[in-house]
N, C-alpha and C positions, 0 to 999 in steps of 0.2 A: 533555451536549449537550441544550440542550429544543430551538432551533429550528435544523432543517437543509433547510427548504425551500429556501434557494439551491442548498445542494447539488445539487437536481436542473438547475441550467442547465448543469453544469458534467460532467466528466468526474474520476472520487474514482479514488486511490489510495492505497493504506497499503500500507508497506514499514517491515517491524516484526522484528531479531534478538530471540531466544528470552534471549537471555543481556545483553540490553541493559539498562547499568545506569543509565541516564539515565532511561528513560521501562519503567513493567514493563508485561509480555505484558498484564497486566489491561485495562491503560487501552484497549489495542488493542481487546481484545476485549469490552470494553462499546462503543467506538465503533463496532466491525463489525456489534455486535448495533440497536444503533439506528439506523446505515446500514440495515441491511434491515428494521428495523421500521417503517421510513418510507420505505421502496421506494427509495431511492436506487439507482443504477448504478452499481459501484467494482469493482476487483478488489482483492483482496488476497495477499500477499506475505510469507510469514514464511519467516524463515532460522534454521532449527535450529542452535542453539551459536552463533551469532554475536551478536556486541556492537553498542555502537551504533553504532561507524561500518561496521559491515556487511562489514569486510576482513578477519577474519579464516579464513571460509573459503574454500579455494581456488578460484578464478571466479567466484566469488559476484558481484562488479561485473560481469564479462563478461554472468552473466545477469540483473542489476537494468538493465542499461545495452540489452540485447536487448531487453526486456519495454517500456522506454520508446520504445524505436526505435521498435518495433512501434506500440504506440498514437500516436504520432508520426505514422506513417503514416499508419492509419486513419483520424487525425482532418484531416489533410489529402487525404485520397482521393490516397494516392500507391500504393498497393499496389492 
C-alpha cells in the first residue's frame, strides 16, 4: 500500500484468522504496520487458530459481530 490518505476520512478495520489460508497473517501485518505509519485510526482483530471464514472457533462471530455493533454505534452517536 503506497497511498492511504483516504483511509483517514474513514473508520479501518482488519479482521484477520491466524490460520487463514486465503490471505496469510503477513499481509495483515505489513498493512497494520503502515496503517500506523501513516497515522490512520483502525482497530484490529486477529483470531488465533481460526481460518478464513473466521467460524471455526466457538463465538468467534458472536464476538466479530459485538465489535461491529459496537462501532456501529459509536459512529452513529447511539450509545
Amino acid at each position: 500500500m503506497k497511498n492511504v490518505t483516504n483511509f483517514k476520512k474513514h473508520w479501518f478495520s482488519v479482521f484477520h484468522g491466524t490460520r487463514d489460508e486465503n490471505v496469510h497473517f503477513q499481509n495483515s501485518a505489513q498493512l497494520t504496520k503502515t496503517l500506523i505509519d501513516k497515522d490512520v485510526d483502525f482497530r484490529a482483530f486477529y483470531a488465533a487458530d481460526d481460518d478464513h471464514s473466521m467460524s471455526l472457533v466457538p463465538n468467534n462471530y458472536r464476538n466479530l459481530y459485538k465489535k461491529l455493533t459496537k462501532q456501529l454505534k459509536i459512529c452513529f452517536n447511539l450509545e
